[in-house]
C-alpha positions in Angstrom: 54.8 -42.0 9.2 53.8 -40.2 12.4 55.5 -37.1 11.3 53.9 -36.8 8.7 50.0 -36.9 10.3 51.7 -34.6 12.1 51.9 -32.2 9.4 48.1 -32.8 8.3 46.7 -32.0 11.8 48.8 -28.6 12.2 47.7 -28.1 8.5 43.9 -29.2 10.4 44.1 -26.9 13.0 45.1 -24.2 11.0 42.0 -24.0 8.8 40.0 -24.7 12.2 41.3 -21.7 13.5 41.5 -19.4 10.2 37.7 -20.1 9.9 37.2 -18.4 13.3 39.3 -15.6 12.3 37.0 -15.0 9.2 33.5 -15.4 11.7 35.5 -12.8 14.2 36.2 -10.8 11.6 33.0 -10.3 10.3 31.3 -9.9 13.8 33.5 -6.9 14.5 32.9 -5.7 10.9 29.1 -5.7 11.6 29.3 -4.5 15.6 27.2 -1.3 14.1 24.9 -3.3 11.9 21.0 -3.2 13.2 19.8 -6.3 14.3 22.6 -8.0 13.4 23.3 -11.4 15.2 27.0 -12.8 16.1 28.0 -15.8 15.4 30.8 -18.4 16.8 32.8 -20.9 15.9 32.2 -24.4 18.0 35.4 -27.0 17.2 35.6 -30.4 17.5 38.4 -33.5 17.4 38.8 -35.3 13.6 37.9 -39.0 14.0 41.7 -41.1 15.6 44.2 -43.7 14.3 43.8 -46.5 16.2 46.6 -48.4 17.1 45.2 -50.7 19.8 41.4 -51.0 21.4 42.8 -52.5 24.6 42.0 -55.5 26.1 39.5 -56.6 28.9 40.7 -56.7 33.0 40.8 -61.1 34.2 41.6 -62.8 37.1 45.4 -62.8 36.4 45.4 -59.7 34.4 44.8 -55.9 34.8 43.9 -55.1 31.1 44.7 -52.3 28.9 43.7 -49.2 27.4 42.9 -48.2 24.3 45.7 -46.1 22.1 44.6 -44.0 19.5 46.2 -40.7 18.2 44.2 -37.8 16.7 44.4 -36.7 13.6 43.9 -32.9 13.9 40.4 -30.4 14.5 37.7 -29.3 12.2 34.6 -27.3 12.4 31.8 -28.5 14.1 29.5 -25.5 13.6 28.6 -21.8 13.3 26.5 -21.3 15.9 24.5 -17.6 15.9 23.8 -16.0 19.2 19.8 -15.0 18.9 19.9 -13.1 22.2 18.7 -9.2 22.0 21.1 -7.1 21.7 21.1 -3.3 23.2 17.8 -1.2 22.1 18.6 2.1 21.2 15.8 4.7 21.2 15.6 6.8 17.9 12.3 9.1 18.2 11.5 7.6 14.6 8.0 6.3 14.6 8.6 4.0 11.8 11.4 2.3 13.1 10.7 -0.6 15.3 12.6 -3.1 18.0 11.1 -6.6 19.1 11.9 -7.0 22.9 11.8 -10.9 23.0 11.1 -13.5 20.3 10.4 -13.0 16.8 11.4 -12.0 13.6 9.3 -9.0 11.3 8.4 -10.3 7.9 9.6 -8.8 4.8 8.0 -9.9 1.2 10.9 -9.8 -1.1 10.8 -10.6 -4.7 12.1 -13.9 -3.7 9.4 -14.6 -1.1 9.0 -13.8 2.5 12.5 -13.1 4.4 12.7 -12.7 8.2 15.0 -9.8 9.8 15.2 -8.4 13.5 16.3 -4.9 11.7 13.0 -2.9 12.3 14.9 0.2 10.6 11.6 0.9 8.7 10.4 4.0 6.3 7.1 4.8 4.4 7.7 5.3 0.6 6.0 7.7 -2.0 2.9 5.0 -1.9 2.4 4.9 1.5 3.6 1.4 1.9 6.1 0.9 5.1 9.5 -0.9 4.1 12.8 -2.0 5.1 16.0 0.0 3.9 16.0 -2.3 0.7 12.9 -2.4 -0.3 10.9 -5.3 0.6 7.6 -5.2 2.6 6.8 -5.1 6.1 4.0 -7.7 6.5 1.2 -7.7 9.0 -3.0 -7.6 8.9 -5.0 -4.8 7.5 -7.6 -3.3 8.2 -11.4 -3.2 6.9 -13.2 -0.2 5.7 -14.2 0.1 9.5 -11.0 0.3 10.4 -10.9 -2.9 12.1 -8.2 -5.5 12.3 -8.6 -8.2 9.9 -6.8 -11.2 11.4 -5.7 -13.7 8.5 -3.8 -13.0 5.3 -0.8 -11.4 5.6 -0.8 -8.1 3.6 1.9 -5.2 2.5 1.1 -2.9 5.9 0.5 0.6 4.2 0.3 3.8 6.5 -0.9 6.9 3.5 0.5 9.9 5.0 -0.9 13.2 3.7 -3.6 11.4 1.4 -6.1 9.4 3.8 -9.0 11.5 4.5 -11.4 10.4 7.0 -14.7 11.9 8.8 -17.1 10.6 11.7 -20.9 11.6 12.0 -22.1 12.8 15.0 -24.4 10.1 16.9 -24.5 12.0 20.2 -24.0 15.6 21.7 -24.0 16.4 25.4 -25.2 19.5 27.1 -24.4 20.7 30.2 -25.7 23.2 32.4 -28.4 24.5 34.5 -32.5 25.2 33.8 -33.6 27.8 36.3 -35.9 26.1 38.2 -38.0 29.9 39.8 -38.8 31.1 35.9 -42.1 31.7 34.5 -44.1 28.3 33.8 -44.5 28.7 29.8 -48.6 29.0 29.0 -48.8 30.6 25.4 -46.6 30.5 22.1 -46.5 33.3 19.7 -50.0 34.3 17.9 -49.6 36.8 14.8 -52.2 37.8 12.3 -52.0 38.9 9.0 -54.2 41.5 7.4 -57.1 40.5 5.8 -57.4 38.4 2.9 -59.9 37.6 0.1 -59.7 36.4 -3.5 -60.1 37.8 -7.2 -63.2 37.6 -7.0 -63.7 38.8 -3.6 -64.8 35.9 -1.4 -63.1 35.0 1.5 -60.2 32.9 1.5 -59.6 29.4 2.4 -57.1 26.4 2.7 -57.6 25.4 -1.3 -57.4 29.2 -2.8 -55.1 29.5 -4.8 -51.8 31.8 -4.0 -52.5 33.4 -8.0 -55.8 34.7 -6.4 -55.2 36.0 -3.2 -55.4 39.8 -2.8 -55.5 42.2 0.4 -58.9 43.0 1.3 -57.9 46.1 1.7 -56.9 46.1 -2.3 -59.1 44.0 -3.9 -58.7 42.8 -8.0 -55.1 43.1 -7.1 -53.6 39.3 -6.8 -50.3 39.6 -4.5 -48.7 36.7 -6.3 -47.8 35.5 -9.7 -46.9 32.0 -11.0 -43.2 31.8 -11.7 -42.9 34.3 -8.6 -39.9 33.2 -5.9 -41.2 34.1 -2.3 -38.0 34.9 0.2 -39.4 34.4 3.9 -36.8 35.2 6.6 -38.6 35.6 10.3 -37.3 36.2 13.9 -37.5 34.0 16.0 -36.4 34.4 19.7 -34.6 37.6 18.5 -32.3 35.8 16.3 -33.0 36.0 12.4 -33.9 32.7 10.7 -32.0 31.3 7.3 -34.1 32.2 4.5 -36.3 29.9 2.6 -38.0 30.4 -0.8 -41.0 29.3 -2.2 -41.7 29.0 -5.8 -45.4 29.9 -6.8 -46.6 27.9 -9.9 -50.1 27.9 -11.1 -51.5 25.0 -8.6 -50.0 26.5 -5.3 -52.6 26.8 -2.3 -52.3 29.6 0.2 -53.5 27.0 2.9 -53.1 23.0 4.1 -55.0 22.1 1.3 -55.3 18.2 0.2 -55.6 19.1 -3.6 -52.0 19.9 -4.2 -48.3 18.0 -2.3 -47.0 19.6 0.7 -44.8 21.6 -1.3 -47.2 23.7 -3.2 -49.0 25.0 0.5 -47.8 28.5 1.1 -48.9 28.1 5.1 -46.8 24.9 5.5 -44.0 26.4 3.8 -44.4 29.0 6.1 -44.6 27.2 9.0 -41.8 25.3 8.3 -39.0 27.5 7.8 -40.6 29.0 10.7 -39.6 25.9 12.5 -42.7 25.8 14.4 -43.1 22.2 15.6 -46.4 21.0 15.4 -46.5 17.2 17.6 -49.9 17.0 18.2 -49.0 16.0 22.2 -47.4 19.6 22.9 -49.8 21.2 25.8 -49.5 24.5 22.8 -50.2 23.5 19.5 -48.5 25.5 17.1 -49.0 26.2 13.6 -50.0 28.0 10.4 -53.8 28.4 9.3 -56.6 30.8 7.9 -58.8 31.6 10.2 -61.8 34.1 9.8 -59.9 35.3 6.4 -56.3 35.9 7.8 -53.5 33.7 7.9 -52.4 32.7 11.2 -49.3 31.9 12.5 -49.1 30.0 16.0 -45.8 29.7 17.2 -44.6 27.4 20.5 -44.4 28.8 24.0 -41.4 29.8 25.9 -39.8 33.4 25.0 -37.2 32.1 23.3 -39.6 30.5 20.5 -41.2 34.4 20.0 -41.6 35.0 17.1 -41.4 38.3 15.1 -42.7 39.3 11.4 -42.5 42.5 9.8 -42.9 43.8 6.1 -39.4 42.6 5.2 -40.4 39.2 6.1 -41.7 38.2 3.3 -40.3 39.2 -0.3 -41.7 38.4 -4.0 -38.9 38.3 -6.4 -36.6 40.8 -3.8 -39.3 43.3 -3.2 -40.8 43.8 -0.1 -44.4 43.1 -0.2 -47.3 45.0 1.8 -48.0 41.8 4.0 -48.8 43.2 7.3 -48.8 41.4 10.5 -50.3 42.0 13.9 -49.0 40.4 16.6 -51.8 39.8 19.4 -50.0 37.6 21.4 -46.1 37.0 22.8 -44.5 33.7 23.5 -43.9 33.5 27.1 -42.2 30.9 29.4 -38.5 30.2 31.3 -36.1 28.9 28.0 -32.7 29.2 27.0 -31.4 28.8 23.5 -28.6 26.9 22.4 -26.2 26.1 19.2 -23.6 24.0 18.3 -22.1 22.3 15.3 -22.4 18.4 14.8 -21.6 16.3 11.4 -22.7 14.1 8.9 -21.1 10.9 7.4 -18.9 12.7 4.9 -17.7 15.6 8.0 -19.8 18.6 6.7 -20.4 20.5 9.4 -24.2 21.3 10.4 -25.7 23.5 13.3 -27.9 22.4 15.3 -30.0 24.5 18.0 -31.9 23.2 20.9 -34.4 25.0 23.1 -35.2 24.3 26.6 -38.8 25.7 27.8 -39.9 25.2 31.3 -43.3 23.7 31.1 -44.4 22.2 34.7 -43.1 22.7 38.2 -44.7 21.4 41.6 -43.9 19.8 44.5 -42.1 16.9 42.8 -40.3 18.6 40.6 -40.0 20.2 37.7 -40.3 19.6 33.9 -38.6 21.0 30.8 -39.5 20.6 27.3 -36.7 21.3 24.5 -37.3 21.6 20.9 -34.4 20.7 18.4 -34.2 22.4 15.0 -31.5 22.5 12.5 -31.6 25.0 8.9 -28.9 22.6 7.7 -31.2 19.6 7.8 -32.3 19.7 3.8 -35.8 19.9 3.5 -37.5 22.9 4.3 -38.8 22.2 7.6 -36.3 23.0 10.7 -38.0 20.5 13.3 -35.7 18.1 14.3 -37.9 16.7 17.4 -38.9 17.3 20.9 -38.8 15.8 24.4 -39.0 16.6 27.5 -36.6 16.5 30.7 -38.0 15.8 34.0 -36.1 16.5 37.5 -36.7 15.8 41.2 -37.4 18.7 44.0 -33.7 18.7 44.2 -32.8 19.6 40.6 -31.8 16.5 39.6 -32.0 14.5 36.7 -34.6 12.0 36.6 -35.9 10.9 33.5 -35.9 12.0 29.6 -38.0 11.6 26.6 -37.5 12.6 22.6 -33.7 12.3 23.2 -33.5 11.8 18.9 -33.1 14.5 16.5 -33.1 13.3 13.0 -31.5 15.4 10.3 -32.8 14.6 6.8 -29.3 15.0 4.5 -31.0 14.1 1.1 -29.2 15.4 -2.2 -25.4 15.5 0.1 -24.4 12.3 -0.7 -24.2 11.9 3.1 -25.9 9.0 5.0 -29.7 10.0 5.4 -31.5 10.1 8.0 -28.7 10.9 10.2 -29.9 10.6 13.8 -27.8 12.2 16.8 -28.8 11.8 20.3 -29.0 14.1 22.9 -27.5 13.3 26.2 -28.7 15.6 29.6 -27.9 13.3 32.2 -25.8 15.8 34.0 -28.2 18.9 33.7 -29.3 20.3 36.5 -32.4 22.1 36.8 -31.9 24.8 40.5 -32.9 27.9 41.4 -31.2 30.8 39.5 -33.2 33.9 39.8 -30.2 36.1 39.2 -27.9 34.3 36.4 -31.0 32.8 34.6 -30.7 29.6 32.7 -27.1 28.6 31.4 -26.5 25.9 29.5 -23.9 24.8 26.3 -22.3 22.2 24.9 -19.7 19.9 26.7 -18.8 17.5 23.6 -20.2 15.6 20.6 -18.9 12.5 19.1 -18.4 13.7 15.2 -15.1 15.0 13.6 -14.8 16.7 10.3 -12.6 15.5 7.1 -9.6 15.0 8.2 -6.2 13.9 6.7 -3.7 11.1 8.0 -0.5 13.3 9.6 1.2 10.8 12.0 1.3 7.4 13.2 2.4 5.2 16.5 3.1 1.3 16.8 1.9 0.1 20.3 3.3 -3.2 21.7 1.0 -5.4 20.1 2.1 -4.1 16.9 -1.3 -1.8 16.1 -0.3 1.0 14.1 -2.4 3.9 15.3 -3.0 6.7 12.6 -3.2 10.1 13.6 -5.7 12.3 11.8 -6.0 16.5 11.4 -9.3 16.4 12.6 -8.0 14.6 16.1 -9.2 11.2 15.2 -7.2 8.4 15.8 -7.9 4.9 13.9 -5.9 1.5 13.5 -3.8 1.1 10.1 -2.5 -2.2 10.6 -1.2 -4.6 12.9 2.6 -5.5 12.3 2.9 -9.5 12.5 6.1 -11.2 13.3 7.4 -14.8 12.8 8.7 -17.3 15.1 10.4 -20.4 14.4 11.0 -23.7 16.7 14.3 -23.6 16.0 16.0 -20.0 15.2 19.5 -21.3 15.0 18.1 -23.4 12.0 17.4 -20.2 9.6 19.9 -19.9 6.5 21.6 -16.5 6.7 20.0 -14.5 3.1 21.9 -11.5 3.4 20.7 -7.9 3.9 20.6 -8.4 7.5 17.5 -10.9 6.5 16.9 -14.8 7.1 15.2 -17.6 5.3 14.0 -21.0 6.5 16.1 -23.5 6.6 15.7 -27.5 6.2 16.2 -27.4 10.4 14.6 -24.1 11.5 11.1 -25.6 11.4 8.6 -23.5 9.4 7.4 -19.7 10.8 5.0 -19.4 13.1 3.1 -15.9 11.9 1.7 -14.1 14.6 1.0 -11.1 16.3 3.1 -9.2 19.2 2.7 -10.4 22.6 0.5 -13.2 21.6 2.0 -17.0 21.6 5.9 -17.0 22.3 6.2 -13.6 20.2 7.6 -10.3 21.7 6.2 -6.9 21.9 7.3 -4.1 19.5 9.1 -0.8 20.9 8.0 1.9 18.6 11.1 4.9 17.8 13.8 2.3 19.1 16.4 0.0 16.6 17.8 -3.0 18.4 21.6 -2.8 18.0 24.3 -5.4 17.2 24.7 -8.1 19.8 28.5 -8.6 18.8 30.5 -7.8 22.2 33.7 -6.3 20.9 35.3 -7.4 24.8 34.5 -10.9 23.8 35.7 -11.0 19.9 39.3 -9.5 21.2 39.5 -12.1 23.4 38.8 -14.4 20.9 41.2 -13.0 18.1 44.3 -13.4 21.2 43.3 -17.2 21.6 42.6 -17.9 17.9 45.7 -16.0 17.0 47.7 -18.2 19.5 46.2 -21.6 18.8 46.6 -20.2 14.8 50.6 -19.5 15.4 50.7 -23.1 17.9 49.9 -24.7 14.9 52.1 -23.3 12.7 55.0 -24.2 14.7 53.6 -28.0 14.7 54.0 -28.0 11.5 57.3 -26.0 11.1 58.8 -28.2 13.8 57.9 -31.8 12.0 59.4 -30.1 9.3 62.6 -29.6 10.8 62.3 -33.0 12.1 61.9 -34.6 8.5 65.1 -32.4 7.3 67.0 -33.9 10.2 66.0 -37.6 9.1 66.7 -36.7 5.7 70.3 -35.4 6.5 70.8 -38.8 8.3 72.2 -40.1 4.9 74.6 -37.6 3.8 
């Protein structure tokens, strides 16, 4: 009976319409959830009784239409609205918004979830996270610190516990060589007192250090085996590191071929005199016995003068009666400098460079430097040399030697360690009245340093922030996109799954592909307009209390037929 279809489509209609009042109620119950995405309710008609197709339109005969009588509504779908909702702008680095497509990627204990709530922390491991635990995906990076595209990993960011360091692989000086100094023509030339052996004959390269006495005291050797030599000179009026030498019974006073390098007294001396000895210098400097007396030669330019006196050298912490006589004085324009550069694990090391004016005519003029270092860990400070050439204008020109190699053997630091010098913007002018000025402008090394902070650019890098002012790539965040986002299966916890429509995720990184870019310190908020749900409750409320009265006035229609009979 028609009244009682009736009944069954109010009854339809009802359910229709109490199913949107649950999906309202749960958008306005999440309007402050993160990321959260509303949903609607779409209706549609229940299939109709048919009483009649119609019939076709002759000659003699308009036709008729079809009558058919519905049977009440039911759901059609619960749609979710993927549009972005409002970005709201935190100052928390970890917490991230995508503007555009895109999911991030959690790995739960179920498998990968997707989720638009970027509401992100770092936990006592240093892993980053979402509020319930799971892991934020993306790409690593390599012990370079480089992206590594690929597998996805669990993105870690170790605050307070990563350490890192760069060497130095290039300093740059700055400043001015005066140009009107004195042309450098002699190095340093200082005698020692006359020396013979036990046995008094005159000394040479192979006698040996047990033997040698002062001529002036003969039968008296100066040095014992087991003895520990402490040689600290001057040099350029600054007072060099000390250095020991360790006599033992084969030791050599001079460059003698019978014993290593390390057991010759004047190459020890020479050494951590830092007296650099290239054989194309127009001085040639060095240590050597001549007519009896050990000679030291230093390298010209006043700031390579060097100065001995009885303190200089020291046998087991006493001074000893070594006398020197100093015959000639370094001379030359040169300017001194020092500066600290690194090695591969971030110890710091000084390094000094000396710049020596050593030509000037009508083409310019030229400059030779000498680099030297008492951290380098051999005994000998040479680093290199090269010269600097510049036009009759003061400008740069050319360069040579530009390569000071540090020797860092026993550190545990990469050795050789080679850091380059860069004086392209010297200047070499006249500057009779200030003198030569120059220093250090930068240099590419960094000590240790720890991991303190972090950033998250729009292509998802994360950039780490280190104590030491280096800055290096953590990760990349990766999201996920799908073909068709209304296709995911809701999994709770403000997270998605794939669904049998959805298609499968697409992983890739921000702003590459149909992917959107990540805001760093910003949560995207709940797309839910609370304008647009009250609406919704006033028309679902009416068509819920229309369809009531359907079916309480078919009722009251059924009690009338009913009464018919009494």
């Amino acid at each position: 009976m028609g009244l009682t279809s009736t009944l069954y489509a109010g009854l339809s209609g009802l359910d229709s319409n109490g199913m949107q009042f649950e999906v309202i109620g749960n958008n306005i119950a999440n309007v402050n959830t993160t990321g959260f995405k509303a949903r609607r309710v779409l209706f549609q008609s229940q299939f109709s009784r048919t009483l009649s197709i119609g019939s076709g339109a002759s000659s003699d005969f308009g036709g008729t239409n079809p009558m058919q009588i519905g049977l009440g509504s039911q759901v059609a779908q619960v749609d979710t609205d993927f549009s972005m909702g409002s970005v709201e702008v935190t100052g928390i680095n970890s917490d991230m918004a995508i503007e555009g497509s895109g999911f991030f990627i959690l790995n739960s204990p179920d498998g990968l979830v997707y989720t638009r709530n970027g509401s992100f922390s770092v936990n006592n491991q240093g892993y980053l996270v979402a509020a319930n635990g799971e892991f934020v995906q993306g790409y690593g990076v390599d012990a370079d610190f480089n992206v590594v595209p690929g597998s996805l990993v669990n993105l870690t960011i170790p605050l307070g516990f990563l350490t890192v360091a760069r060497p130095s692989t290039e300093a740059v000086i700055q400043g001015n060589l005066n140009a009107t100094g004195e042309i450098a023509s002699q190095g340093s030339l200082l005698t020692s007192a006359q020396l013979e052996d036990l046995a008094g004959n005159p000394v040479t390269d192979d006698t040996l250090l047990t033997e040698v006495c002062l001529a002036s005291n003969p039968g008296v050797a100066l040095f014992s085996a087991g003895d520990v030599i402490s040689f600290a000179g001057v040099k350029g009026g600054r007072t060099l590191e000390t250095a020991t030498f360790t006599v033992d019974a084969t030791s050599r006073l001079g460059d003698s071929a019978l014993v290593p390098e390390a057991n010759r007294f004047s190459v020890f001396v020479q050494q951590a005199l830092g007296i650099d000895t290239d054989g194309t210098l127009p001085t040639t400097g060095g240590v050597s016995i001549v007519g009896s007396c050990l000679q030291i030669a230093g390298n010209s330019g006043a700031q390579n003068d060097i100065d001995l006196s009885t303190e200089s050298i020291r046998i087991n912490g006493v001074d000893t009666p070594f006398t020197w006589a100093d015959s000639q004085a370094a001379n030359g324009e040169s300017v001194y400098t020092s500066f600290t550069v690194y090695d591969s694990l971030g110890n710091p090391m000084t390094m000094d460079v000396t710049f020596v004016l050593e030509n000037a005519n009508a083409s310019g003029t030229t400059w030779r430097f000498y680099m030297a270092s008492q951290d380098d860990t051999d005994i000998d400070l040479v680093l290199g040399n090269g010269t600097i050439q510049f036009d009759n204008q003061g400008q740069y020109v050319t360069s040579t030697g530009l390569e000071a190699v540090f020797d860092r053997d026993g550190t545990g630091a990469v050795t050789p360690q080679s850091v380059f010098l860069d004086v392209t913007t010297m200047t070499s002018l006249s500057a009779e009245r200030d003198g030569s000025q120059i220093a250090l402008s930068s240099q590419d090394g960094v000590p240790i340093g720890t991991l303190d902070g972090f950033g998250v650019g729009g292509d998802g890098i994360i950039t780490g922030t280190f104590t030491n002012g280096l800055t290096r790539p953590m990760g990349q965040v990766a999201l996920a996109t799908f073909a068709n986002p209304k296709g995911l299966l809701d999994g709770g916890a403000s997270t998605f799954v794939e669904g049998p429509n959805s298609g499968v995720a697409v992983v890739t990184t921000p702003q590459s592909m149909s992917a959107g870019s990540i805001q760093s310190g910003s949560l995207e908020l709940s797309n839910v307009d609370l304008s647009k749900e009250f609406v919704n409750l006033i028309t679902t409320s009416t068509g819920f209390s229309a369809n009531s009265r359907v079916i309480s006035t078919a009722d009251e229609m059924m009690r009338e037929i009913l009464q018919m009979v009494r």
